[in-house]
C-alpha positions in Angstrom: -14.3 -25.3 -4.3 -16.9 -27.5 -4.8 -19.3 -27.5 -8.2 -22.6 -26.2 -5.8 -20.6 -23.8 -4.7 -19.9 -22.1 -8.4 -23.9 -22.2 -8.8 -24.2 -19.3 -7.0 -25.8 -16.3 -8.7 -25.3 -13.6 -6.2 -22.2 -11.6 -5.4 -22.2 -9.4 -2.2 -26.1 -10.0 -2.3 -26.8 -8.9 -5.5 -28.1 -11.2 -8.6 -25.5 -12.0 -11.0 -27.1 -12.3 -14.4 -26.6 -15.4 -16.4 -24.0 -14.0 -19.0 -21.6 -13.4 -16.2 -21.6 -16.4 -14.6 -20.8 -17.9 -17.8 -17.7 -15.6 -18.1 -16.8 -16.6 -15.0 -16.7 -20.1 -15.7 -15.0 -19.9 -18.7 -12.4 -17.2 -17.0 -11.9 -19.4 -14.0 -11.2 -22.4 -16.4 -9.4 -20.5 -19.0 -6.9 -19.3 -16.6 -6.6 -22.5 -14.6 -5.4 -24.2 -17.7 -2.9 -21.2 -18.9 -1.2 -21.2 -15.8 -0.9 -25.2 -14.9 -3.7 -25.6 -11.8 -4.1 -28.7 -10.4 -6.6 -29.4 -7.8 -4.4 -31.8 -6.0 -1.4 -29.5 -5.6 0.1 -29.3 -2.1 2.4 -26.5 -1.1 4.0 -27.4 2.8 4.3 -24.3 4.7 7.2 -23.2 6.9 7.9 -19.8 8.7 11.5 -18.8 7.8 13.1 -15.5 9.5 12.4 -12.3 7.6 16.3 -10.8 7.5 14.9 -7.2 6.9 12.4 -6.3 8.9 12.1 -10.1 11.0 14.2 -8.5 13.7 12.1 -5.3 15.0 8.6 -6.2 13.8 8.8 -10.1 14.4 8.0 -11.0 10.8 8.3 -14.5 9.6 8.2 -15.2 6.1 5.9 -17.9 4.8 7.2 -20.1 2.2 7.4 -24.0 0.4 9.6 -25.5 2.0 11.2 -28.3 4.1 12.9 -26.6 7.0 11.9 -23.9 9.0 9.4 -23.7 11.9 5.4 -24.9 11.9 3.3 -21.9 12.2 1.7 -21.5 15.2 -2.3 -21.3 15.0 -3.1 -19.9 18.4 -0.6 -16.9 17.8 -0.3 -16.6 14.2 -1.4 -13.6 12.4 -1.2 -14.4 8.6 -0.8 -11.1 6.3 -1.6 -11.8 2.7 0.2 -9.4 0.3 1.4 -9.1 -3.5 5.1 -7.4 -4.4 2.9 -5.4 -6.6 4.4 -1.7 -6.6 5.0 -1.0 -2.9 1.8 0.2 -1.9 0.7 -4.0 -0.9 4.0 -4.4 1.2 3.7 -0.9 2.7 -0.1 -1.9 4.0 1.2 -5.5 4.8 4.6 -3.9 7.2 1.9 -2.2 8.6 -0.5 -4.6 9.5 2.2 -6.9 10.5 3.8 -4.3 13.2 0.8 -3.6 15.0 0.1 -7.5 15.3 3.4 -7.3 16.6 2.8 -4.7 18.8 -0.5 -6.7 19.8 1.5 -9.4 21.4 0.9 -11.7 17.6 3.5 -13.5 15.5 3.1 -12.2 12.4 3.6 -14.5 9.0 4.4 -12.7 5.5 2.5 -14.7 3.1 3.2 -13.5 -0.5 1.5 -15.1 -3.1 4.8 -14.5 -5.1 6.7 -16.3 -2.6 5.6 -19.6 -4.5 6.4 -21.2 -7.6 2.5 -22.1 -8.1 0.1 -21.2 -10.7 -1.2 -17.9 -9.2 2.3 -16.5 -8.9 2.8 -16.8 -12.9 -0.5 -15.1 -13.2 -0.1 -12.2 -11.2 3.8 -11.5 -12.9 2.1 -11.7 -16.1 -0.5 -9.1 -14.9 2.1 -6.7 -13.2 4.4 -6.2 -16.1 1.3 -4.3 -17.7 0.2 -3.1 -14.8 4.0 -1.2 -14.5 4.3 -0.8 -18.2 0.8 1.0 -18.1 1.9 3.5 -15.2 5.1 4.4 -17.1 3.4 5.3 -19.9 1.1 7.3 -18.2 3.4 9.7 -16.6 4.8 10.3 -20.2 1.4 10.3 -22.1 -1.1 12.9 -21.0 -3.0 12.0 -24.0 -2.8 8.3 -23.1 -3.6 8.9 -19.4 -7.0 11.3 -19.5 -8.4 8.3 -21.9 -7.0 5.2 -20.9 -5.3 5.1 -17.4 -6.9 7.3 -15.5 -10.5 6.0 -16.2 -8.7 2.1 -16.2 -7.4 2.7 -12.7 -10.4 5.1 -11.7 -13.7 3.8 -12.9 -13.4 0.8 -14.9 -13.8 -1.8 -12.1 -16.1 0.0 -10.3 -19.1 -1.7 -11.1 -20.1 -5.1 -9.5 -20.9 -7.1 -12.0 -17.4 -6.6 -14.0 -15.3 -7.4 -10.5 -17.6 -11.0 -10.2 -15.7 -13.5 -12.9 -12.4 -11.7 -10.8 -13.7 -12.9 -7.9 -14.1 -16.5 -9.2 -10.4 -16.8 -11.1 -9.1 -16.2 -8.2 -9.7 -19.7 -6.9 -6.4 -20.2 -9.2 -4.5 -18.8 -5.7 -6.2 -21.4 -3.3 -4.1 -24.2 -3.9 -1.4 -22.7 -1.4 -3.6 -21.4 1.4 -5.0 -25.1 1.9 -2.2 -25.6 4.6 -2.7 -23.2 6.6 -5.5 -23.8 9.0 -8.8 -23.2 8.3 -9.3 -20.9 11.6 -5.9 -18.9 11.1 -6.5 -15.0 11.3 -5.3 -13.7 7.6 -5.4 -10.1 6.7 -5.5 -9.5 3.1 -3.7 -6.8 1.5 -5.0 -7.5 -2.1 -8.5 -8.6 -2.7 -7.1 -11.1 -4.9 -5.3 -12.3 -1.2 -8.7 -12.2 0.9 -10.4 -14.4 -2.6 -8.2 -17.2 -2.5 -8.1 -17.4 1.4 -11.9 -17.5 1.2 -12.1 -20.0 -2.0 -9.4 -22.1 0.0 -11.8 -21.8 2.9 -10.3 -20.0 5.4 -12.8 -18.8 7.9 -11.1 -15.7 9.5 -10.1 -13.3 6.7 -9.9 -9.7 6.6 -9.8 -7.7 3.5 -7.9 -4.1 3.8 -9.3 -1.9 1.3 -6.2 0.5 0.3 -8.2 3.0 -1.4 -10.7 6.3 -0.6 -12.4 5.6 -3.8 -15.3 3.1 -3.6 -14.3 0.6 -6.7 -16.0 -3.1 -6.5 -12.5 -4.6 -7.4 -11.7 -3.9 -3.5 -14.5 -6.0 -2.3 -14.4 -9.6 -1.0 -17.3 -11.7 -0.7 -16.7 -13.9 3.1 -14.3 -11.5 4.5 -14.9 -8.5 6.6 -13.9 -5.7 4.6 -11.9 -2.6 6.5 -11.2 1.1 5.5 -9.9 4.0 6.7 -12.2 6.6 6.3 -16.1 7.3 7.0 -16.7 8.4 3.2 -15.5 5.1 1.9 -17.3 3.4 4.6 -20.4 5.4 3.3 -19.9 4.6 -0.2 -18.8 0.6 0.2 -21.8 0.3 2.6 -24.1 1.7 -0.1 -22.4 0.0 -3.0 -22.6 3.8 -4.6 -21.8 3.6 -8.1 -21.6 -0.5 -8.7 -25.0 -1.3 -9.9 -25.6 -1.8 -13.8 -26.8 1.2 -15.4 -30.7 1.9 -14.1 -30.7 -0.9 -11.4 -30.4 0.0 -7.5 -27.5 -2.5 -6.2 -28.3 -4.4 -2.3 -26.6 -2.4 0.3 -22.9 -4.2 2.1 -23.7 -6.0 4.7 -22.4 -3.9 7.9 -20.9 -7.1 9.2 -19.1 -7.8 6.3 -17.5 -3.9 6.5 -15.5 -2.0 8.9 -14.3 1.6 9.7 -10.8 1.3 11.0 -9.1 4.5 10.4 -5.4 4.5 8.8 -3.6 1.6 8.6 0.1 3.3 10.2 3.0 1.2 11.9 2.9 1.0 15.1 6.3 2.7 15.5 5.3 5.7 13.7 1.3 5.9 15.4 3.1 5.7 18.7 5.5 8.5 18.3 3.2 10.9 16.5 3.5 13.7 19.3 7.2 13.6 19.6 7.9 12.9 15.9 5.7 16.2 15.5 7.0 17.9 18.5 10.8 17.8 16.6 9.3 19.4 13.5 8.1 22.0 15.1 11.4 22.6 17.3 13.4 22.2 14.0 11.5 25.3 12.7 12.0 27.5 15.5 15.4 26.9 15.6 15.4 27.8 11.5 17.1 24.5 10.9 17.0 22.9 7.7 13.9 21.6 6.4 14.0 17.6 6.0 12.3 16.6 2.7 11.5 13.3 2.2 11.0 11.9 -1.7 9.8 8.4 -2.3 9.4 6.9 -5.5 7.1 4.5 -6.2 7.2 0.8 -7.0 6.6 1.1 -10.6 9.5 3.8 -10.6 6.6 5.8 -12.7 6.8 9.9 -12.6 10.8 10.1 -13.4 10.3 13.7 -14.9 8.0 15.5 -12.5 11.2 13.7 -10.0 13.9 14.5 -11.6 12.7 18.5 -12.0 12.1 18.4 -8.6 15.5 17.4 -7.0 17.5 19.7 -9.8 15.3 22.9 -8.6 16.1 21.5 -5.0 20.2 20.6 -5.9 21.4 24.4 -5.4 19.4 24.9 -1.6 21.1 21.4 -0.8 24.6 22.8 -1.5 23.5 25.9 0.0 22.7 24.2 3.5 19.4 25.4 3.7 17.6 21.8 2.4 18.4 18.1 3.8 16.9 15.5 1.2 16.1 12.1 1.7 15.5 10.0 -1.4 14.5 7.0 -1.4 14.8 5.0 -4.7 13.4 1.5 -3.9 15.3 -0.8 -5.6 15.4 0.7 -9.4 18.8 0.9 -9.9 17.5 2.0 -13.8 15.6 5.7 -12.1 19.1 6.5 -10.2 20.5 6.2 -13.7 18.4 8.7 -15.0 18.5 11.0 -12.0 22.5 10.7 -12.3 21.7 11.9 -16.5 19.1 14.1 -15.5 20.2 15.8 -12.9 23.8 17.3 -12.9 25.8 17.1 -10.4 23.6 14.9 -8.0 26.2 12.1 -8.3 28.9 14.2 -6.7 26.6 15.9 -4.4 24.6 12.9 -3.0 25.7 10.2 -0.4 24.2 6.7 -1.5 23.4 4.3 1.1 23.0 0.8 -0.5 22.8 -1.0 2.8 20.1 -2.2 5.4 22.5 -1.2 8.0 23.6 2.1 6.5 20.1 3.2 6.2 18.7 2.8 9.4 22.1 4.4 11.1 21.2 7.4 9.0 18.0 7.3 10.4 18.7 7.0 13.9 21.5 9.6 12.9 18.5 11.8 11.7 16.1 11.5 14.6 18.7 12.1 17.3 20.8 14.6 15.8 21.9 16.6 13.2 21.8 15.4 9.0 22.9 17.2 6.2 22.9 17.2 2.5 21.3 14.6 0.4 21.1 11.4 1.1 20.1 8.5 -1.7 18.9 5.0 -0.4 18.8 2.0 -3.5 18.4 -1.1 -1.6 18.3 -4.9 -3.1 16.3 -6.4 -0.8 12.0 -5.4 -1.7 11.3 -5.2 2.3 14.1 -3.0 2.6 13.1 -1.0 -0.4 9.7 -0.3 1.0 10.3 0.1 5.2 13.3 2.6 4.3 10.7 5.2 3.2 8.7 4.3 7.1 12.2 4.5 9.1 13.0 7.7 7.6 9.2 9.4 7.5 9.8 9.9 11.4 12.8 11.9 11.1 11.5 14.1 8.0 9.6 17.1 8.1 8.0 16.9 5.1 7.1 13.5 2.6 6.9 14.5 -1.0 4.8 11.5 -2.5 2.0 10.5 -5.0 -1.0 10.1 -3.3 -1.1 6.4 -2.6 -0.9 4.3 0.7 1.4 6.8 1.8 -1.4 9.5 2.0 -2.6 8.4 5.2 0.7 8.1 7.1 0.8 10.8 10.1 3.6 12.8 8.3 3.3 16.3 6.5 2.9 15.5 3.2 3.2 17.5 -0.2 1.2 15.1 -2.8 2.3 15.3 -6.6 0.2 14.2 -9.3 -1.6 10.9 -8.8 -0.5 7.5 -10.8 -4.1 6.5 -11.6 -7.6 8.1 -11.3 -8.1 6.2 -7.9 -5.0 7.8 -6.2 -6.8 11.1 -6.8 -9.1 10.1 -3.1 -6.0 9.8 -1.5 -4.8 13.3 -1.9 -8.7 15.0 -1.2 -8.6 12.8 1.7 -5.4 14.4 2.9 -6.3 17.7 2.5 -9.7 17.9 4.2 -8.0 16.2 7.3 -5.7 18.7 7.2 -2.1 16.7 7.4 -1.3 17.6 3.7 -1.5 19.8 0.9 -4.2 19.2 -1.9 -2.9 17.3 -5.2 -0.7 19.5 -7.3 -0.7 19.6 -10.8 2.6 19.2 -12.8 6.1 20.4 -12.0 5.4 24.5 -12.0 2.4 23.8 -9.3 4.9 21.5 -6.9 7.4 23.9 -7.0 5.5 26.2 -6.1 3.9 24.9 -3.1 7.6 22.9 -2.4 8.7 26.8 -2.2 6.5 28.3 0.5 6.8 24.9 2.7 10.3 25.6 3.0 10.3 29.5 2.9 7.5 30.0 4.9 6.0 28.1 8.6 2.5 28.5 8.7 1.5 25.4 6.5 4.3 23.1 8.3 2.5 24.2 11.4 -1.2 23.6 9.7 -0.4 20.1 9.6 1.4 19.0 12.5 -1.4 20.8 14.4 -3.7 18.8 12.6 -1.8 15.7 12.7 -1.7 15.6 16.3 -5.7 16.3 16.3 -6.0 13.2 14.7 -4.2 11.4 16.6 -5.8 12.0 19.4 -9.4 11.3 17.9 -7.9 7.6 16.6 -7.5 8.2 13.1 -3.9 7.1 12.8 -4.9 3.6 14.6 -6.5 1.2 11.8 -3.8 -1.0 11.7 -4.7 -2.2 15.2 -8.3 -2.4 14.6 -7.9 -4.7 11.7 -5.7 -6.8 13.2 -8.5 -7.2 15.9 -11.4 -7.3 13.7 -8.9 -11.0 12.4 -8.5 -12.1 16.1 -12.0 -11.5 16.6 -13.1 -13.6 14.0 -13.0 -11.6 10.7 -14.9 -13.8 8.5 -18.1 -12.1 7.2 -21.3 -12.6 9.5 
């Protein structure tokens, strides 16, 4: 990044006033020096194969190294991502399949892959990041004044997200290899900044979120989302301006309405995935309930009350219980103290292997009982919740990425003011319920989805509406808006 180019006193066309610039300036440099940058760092790129999901999405992991293959520019589609919580990965697998799908070799480029200065920062970050969500879920007190605002509000406005936008020219050192013309779909702002710092021309930004914060925006990307109320609100910058001012409006080439970003295996089997839920409750088989817990293993009571009120109805026959527990070995710990009798009554699948052949077991056949999934590996940690969602009849999850998955979906209590979009977004589409409040609420509405039809029915009805109108196809279109030249007009 060159001096002139730090002069600049607009951000997403709108004056930055002196005092921030500053900040940013001494952020950018005060960061740069914590975490060891050097401007003539050189990371070599190679594509290595992606073990996990490298064999039926065609993912290639992007990493420093010697061996390996070159990347190939002309087919290449590069998918910026953090291994921060799951939701990042989840959007990334996404992206990444329907570049697949579109004929594209797609290239997992994790900023954590690399032993550079970014990576240290963004590990330092996460821990609090993590250590504030856990907290939250055991602290009302500290989530109504801290968290939720933190995660809901506080980097909302413009001006606060600006000296962000400039320290994260402390990730450009290893994008410089890659070339310049390379389609690269961010998954993080902070991945779609240091593409654009480490001038990168094509680069999308995939904004995860239904709640219009500034933190999501980047400044030389073309900026996708998944639903027109976001579009409205990013396009007007509603709610970023300084108190009493009137901010510019977006660009419309530098934002796009995609719809959902969804695998392509799951968008492409919406009407028989929903077609077997139906048949499933005709028949008065079992319902399929489908519990993921999140990256930052946050929400372990709410959880664990959950799957003891479910235990008894498991034993019974009458529930079939997927739960997938990442890779925190510490939460099946506490479900195994929390929970009696779940370590006798559950099957635990600790395998790749052994969790897709329950899968496929699931989606032709017949499944019983409950079945826990704790995988090592953080790609198979994530995609086992996607390779079991098509065999499930109902996801039970906090309203994050997974909201917008083409699944029934019970939402618990969010993790974060932000996740609370999510959720309303569901529930006016009409593919899930509205956000429940506490454990006596979920039960509650966990007991007439499995006692009663006419919800279940609600939202496959209205999931395969969707479908049909293109809701469930963003992945796609942001994978094209990158082929098509992403960068912002």
């Amino acid at each position: 990044m060159t001096d002139a180019a730090y002069e600049q006193t607009t951000f997403l066309g709108n004056p930055v006033p002196s005092r921030y610039v500053r900040k940013a300036r001494r952020m950018r440099a005060r960061y740069m020096r914590k975490y060891g940058f050097r401007e003539d760092a050189r990371y070599p790129l190679r594509a290595l194969p992606n073990p996990v999901i490298g064999p039926a999405l065609g993912v290639k992991n992007v990493a420093c190294a010697e061996d390996g293959e070159p990347l190939d520019p002309d087919r290449g589609v590069v998918i910026g991502t953090i291994r921060m919580g799951y939701g990042h990965y989840r959007m990334g697998i996404a992206l990444a399949s329907a570049a697949h799908a579109l004929g594209r070799v797609p290239y997992w480029f994790d900023l954590l892959a690399f032993d550079s200065p970014g990576a240290r920062m963004i590990r330092d970050l996460d821990y609090w990041y993590s250590l504030g969500s856990r907290i939250s879920q055991r602290s009302r007190l500290f989530n109504r004044l801290v968290w939720d605002p933190l995660m809901g509000s506080a980097y909302r406005p413009l001006m606060k997200n600006y000296p962000i936008r400039e320290v994260c020219a402390v990730f450009a050192d290893v994008y410089r290899e890659l070339p310049a013309h390379i389609p690269l779909l961010g998954t993080h702002p902070w991945c779609a900044h240091g593409a654009v710092h480490a001038g990168l021309r094509n680069v999308v930004n995939t904004v995860p979120d239904n709640w219009p914060l500034g933190f999501h925006l980047a400044e030389g990307a073309r900026n996708t989302v998944q639903s027109p109320s976001a579009y409205y609100r990013f396009r007007m910058l509603q709610g970023m301006a300084r108190r009493g001012e009137t901010p510019a409006r977006l660009p419309a080439s530098a934002l796009r309405l995609t719809g959902h970003y969804i695998d392509h295996e799951l968008a492409a089997n919406v009407e028989a995935d929903c077609a077997a839920r139906i048949a499933r409750m005709g028949e008065r088989r079992p319902r399929r309930l489908l519990v993921s817990v999140g990256g930052a293993g946050a929400q372990q009571e709410l959880l664990t009350g959950m799957v003891g009120w479910l235990l008894p109805r498991i034993r019974e026959g009458a529930v079939t219980l997927f739960l997938n527990l990442g890779d925190h070995h510490r939460v099946w710990e506490v479900f195994k103290s929390a929970v009696p009798g779940i370590d006798e009554t559950a099957q635990l699948h600790t395998t790749w292997a052994d969790t897709t052949a329950i899968a496929e077991q699931a989606l032709l056949g017949e499944v019983a009982g409950l079945h826990a999934f704790l995988n090592e590996d953080a790609f198979a940690a994530v995609y086992a919740t996607n390779v079991l969602m098509r065999c499930s009849d109902v996801l039970i999850t906090k309203p994050s990425e997974l909201a917008y998955y083409p699944v029934p979906k019970l939402f618990l209590e969010r993790v974060g003011g932000h996740e609370a979009w999510g959720a309303i977004r569901g529930a006016e589409l009409g593919d899930g319920t509205a956000e429940c409040a506490g454990l006596r609420d979920t039960l509650r509405v966990l007991a007439t989805l499995l006692e009663e039809d006419d919800l279940l029915s609600l939202f496959c009805d209205h999931i395969l509406r969707l479908h049909t109108q293109g809701v469930y196809n963003g992945a796609y279109r942001a994978v094209e808006a990158a082929l098509e030249g992403g960068g912002q007009a």
